[in-house]
N, C-alpha and C positions, 0 to 999 in steps of 0.2 A: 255329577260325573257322567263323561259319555265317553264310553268304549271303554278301554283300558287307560288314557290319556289323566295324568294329574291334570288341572284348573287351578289357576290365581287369579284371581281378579285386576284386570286391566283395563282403566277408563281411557275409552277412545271410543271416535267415529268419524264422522268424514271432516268435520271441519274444530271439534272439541272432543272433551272426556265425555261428552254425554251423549246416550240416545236413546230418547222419549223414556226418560228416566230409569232408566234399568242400562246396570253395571255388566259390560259384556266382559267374554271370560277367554283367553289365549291360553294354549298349552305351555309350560314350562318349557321345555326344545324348543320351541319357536321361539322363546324369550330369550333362552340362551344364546341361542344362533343367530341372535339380531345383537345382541349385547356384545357377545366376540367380533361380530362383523365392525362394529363401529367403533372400538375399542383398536381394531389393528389399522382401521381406515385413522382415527388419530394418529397411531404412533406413525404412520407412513406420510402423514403431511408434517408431524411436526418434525420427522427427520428432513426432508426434503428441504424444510426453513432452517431447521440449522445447519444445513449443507449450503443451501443459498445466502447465509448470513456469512457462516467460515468463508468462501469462495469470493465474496463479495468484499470483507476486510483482510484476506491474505491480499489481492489485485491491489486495495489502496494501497496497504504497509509495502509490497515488492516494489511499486513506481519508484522506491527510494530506492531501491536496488539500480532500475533503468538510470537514474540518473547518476550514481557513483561509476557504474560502467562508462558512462555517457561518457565522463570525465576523463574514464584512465582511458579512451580512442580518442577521443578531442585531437589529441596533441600532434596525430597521424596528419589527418586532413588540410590539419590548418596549419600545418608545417611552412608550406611551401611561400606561404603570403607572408607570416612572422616571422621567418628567417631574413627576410629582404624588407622588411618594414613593419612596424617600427623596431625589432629586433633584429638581430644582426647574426654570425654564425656560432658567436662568445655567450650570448646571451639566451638564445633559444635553448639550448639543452638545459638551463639550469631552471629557465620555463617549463621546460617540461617534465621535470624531475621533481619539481618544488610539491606536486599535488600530492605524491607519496608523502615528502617528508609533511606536509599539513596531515595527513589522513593518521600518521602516527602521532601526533601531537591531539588527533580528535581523539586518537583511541583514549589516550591520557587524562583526558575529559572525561570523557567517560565513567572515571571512576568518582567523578565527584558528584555527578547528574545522575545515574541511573537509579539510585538508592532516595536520593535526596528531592526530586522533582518528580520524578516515574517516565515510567520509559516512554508516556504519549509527551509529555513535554520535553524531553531531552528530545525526541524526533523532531520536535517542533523547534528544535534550538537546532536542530541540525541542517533545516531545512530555511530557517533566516540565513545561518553560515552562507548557504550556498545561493542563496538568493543573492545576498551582499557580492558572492565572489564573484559569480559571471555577471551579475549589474557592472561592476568596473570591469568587466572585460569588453563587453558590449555598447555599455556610453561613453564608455573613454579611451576607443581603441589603440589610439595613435600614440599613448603614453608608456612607455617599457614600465615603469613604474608601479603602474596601476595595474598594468597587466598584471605584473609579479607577485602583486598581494592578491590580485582578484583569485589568481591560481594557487597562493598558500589559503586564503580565506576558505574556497571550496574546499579544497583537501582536509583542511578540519573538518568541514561537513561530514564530507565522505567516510573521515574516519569513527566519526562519531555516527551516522546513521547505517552504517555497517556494523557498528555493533551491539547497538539500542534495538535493531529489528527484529533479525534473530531471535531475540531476548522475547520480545512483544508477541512475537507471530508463536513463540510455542507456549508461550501461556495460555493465550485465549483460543489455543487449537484444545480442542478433546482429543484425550491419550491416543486414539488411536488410528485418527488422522492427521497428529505431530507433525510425522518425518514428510508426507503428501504437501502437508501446507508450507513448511517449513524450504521445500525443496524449490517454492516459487520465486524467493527471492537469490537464491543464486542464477535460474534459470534467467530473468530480470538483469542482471549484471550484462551476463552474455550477450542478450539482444539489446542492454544499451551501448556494448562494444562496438556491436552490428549496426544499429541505428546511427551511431554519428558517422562510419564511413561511409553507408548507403547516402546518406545524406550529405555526405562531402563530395560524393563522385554524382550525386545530381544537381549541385550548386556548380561542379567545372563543367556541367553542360550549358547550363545558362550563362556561360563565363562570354559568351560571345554576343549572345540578345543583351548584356547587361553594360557591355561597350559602347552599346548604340546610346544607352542612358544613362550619362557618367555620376549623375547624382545617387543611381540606384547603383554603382558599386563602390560599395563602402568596403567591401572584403567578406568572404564567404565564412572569416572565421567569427566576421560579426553575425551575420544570420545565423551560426550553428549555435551562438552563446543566445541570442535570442531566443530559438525554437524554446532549450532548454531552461528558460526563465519561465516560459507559459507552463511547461510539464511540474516544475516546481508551484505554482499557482496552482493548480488543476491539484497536486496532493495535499497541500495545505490546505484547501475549501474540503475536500474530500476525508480529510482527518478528523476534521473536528465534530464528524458524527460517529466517529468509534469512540467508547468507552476506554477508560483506564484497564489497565493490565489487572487483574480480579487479585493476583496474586501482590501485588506490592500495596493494592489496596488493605489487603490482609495484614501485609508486615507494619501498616500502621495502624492495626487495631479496628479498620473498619471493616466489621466483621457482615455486617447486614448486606452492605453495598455492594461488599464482594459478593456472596450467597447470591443475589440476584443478577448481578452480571458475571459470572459461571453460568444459571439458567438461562441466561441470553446468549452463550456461547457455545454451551453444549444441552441446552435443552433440556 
């Protein structure tokens, strides 16, 4: 003992526990104050990763937000070309009405996919939908036809990935960053409202460079159904490194897989 100071025995030296065989000796307060120090240095990183993990799959799960949005503006932009070709002034409004009544018909889905597949594969069935629907909008433009299912097809999407996300993003949010995470995919809607007009009023600027080159215009509401086939590509690679919902995992008994993906989502 030196001074008033308790001793415990603590192996250390500069490079190992040892030096030249004798067991040197640390105050207990020094032990303490390094133990609490590295103890709050843990919980601070692994909050940080589970903030950058939540942050990181709310962003993929909302892209399905941007593109339901994407859908219900579509129909602004690309009015003007579809009304005169290959739809007419009879046909365009029922074009652009059709993606509501599909989006009711996904919700109706809904009920038989959310329980029975889990809400990562119903996304995943929602995001074929809408693959399938603007593919016929985009390779087949000049068909009324093809448009018309391309535009019921999405609309199921839409209405099924608007209601599987929701669902997904507050399960694997922790109670009390819910309503935060939960709040990105309507915010998602709105800027894919934004995004397909911004993007329709920069496709009628190139409307006059693209005259010079009549095989590059095809119509602008074929490139606005393209962009949104890449955005759909980019979520579907992007999904399939997020885990199942912990909680539907639980409703079917697996109890363990759940346990540890909770720990992967709230730490």
């Amino acid at each position: 003992m030196q001074g008033n100071h308790e001793y415990s025995p603590l192996l250390h030296s500069d490079s190992s526990s040892f030096k030249r065989g004798r067991v040197e000796s640390m105050p207990l307060s020094d032990i303490t104050a390094t133990t609490y120090s590295q103890t709050i240095s843990i919980r601070e990183e692994l909050k940080q990763r589970r903030y950058c993990i939540g942050v990181t799959s709310t962003l993929v799960l909302s892209l399905g937000g941007l593109i339901a949005g994407y859908g219900l503006g579509y129909s602004s932009p690309a009015s003007e070309e579809l009304s005169r070709d290959p739809l007419n002034s009879t046909t365009y409004p029922l074009f652009s009405s059709l993606y509501n009544l599909g989006a009711a018909l996904g919700s109706l889905l809904t009920l038989a996919t959310l329980n029975s597949v889990g809400r990562k594969f119903s996304l995943y069935l929602s995001l074929i939908l809408f693959q399938i629907g603007w593919l016929l909008i985009a390779v087949v433009p000049k068909n009324p036809y093809t448009l018309i299912a391309g535009r019921v097809v999405s609309g199921v999407g839409m209405g099924l990935c608007t209601t599987v996300t929701p669902a997904y993003l507050a399960e694997i949010s922790p109670p009390k960053l819910r309503g935060f995470y939960s709040s990105f995919f309507q915010v998602f809607i709105a800027f894919g409202i934004f995004l397909v007009y911004a993007l329709g009023v920069s496709l009628d600027q190139l409307n006059q460079f693209e005259s010079n080159i009549p095989y590059l215009h095809v119509g602008n509401y074929v490139y606005l159904a393209l962009f949104i086939v890449l955005v759909i590509t980019v979520q579907s690679a992007l999904l399939f490194y997020l885990y199942p919902s912990p909680y539907w995992l639980l409703s079917r008994g697996l109890v363990v897989k759940s346990y540890k993906i909770f720990l992967f989502y709230w730490g």
